[in-house]
DOVOGU-937674 format. One record per residue (C-alpha): z, y, x; residue in one letter. Coordinates in steps of 0.02 Angstrom, whole numbers, always signed. Layout:
N
        w        v        u   rest
        Z        Y        X      A
...
//
This chain:
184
        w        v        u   rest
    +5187    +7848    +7605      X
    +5048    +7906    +7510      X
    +5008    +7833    +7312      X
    +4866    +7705    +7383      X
    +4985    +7638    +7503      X
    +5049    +7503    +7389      X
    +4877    +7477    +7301      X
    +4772    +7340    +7311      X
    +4628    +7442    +7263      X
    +4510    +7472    +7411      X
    +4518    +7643    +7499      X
    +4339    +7686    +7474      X
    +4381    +7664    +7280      X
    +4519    +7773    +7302      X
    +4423    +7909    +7385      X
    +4280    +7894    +7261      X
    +4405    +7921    +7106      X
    +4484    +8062    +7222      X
    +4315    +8156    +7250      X
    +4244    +8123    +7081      X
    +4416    +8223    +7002      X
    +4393    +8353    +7134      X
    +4207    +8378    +7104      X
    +4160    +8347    +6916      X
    +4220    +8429    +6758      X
    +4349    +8297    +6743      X
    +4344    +8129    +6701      X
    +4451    +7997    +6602      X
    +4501    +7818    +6646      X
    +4345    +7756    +6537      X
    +4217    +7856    +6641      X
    +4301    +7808    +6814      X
    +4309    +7637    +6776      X
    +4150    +7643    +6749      X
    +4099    +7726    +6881      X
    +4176    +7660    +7015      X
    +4190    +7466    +6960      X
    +4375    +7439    +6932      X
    +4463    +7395    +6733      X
    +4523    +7522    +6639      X
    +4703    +7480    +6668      X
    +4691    +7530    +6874      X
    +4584    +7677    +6841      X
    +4705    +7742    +6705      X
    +4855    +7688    +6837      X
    +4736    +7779    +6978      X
    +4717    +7937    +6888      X
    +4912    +7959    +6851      X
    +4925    +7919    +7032      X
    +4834    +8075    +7069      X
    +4881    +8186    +6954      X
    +5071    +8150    +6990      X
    +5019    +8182    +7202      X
    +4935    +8348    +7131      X
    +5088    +8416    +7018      X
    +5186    +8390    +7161      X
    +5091    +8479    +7270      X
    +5085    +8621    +7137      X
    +5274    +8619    +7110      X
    +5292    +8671    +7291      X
    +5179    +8832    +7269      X
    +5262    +8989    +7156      X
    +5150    +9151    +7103      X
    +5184    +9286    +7188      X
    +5125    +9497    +7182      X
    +5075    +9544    +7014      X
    +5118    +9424    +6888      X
    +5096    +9395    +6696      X
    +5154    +9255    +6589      X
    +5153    +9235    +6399      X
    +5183    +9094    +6284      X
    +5034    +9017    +6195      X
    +5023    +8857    +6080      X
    +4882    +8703    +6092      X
    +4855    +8559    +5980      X
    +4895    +8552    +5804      X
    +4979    +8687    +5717      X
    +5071    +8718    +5543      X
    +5007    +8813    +5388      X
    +5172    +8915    +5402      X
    +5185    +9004    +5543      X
    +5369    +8995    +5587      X
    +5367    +8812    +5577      X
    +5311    +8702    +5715      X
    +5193    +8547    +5673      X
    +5246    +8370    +5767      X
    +5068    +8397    +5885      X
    +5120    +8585    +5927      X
    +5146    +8591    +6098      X
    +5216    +8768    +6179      X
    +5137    +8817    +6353      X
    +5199    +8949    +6449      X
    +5021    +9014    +6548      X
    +5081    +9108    +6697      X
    +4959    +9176    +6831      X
    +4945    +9291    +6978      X
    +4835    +9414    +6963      X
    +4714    +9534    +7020      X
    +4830    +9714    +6979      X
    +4682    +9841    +6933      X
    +4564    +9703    +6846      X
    +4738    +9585    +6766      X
    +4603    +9439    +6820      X
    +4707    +9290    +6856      X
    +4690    +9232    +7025      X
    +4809    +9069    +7034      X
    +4884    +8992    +6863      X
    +5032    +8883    +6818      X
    +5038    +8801    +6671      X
    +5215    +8748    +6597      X
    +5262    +8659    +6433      X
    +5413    +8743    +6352      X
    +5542    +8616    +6294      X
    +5607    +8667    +6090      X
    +5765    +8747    +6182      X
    +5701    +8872    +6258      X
    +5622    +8930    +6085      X
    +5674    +9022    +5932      X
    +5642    +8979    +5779      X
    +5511    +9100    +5763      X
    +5426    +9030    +5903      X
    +5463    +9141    +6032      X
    +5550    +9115    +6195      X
    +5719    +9154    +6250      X
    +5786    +9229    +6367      X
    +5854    +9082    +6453      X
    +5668    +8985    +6437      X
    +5584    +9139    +6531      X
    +5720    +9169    +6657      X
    +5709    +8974    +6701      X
    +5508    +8991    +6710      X
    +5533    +9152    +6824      X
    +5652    +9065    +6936      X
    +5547    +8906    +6953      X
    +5388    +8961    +6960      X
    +5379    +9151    +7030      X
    +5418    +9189    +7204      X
    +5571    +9304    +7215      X
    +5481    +9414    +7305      X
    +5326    +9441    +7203      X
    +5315    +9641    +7173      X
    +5281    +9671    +6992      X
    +5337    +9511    +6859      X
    +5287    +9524    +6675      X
    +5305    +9392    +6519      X
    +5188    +9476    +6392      X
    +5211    +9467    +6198      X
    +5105    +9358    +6092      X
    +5013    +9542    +6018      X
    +4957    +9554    +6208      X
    +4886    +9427    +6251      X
    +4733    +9449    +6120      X
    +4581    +9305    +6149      X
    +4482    +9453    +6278      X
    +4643    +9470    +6381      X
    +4577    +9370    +6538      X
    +4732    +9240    +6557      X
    +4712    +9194    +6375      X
    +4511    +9160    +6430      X
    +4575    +9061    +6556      X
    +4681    +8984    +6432      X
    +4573    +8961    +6275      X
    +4445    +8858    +6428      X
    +4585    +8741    +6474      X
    +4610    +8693    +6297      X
    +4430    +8669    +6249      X
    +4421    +8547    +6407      X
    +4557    +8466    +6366      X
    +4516    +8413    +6191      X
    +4334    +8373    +6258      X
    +4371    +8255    +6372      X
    +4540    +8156    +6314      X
    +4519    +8233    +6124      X
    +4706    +8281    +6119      X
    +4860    +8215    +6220      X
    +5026    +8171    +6188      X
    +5186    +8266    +6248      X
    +5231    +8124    +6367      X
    +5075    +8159    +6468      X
    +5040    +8353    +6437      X
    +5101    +8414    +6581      X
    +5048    +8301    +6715      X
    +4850    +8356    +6624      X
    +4903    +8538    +6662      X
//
């Protein structure tokens, strides 16, 4: 069965939240509620609904051909550099790309639990080969997790990056680490 299966929310709401995610510049539970006449609590339940349906869908799909991956940091961070503040959260960005150009063409997006980093915030070997094996094809031609000096603000997956963060904060002005990844 499908997430509005056991709902008593009408299927015309459900297809109005579904179209408004798919068509605006995101929304949160206070704008959907809003829009679509339902209480905060079911549009907050309706949005995990269908951003659980959507992660699952994206689990299923790896990156294949040319591929880079780096690690980058959102949220919060410490005055010293080697120490990580409590609203730090590590993200792996990975991406297929375009091979002359290095323009991404599909991303994944991956927090990286605190074991699979050093404590000079970098990752291990273990935390990139598990990435790698969950989220890049086997097959894919040419596989590369870049350092933190290249992936400088005009390399084109840190763009890509950079926008996803600025959205983020935007429209839920921060999350939590319980939720990240599901936003991703």
């Amino acid at each position: 069965g499908t997430v509005m299966d056991r709902s008593r929310t009408p299927l015309a709401k459900w297809a109005a939240a579904i179209r408004l995610l798919a068509t605006s510049n995101g929304i949160n539970a206070v704008q959907l509620a809003k829009a679509i006449g339902v209480s905060h609590k079911n549009a907050w339940t309706m949005l995990r609904s269908i951003r659980r349906a959507i992660s699952a869908l994206d689990a299923t799909q790896t990156l294949s051909g040319t591929v880079r991956a780096g690690l980058l940091f959102l949220g919060r961070r410490n005055l010293q550099p080697f120490m990580f503040h409590p609203q730090e959260h590590s993200i792996i960005i990975g991406a297929t790309v375009e091979p002359d150009t290095d323009e991404p063409v599909v991303l994944k997006l991956r927090t990286v639990p605190r074991k699979h980093l050093t404590d000079f915030k970098r990752l291990t070997r273990q935390g990139e080969a598990t990435f790698f094996a969950q989220h890049v094809d086997p097959g894919a031609c040419d596989v590369l997790m870049l350092k933190r000096v290249q992936m400088p603000r005009h390399n084109p997956i840190r763009q890509r990056f950079d926008e996803m963060a600025h959205w983020l904060n935007g429209l839920f002005h921060g999350l939590g680490k319980k939720y990240l990844q599901t936003y991703l």
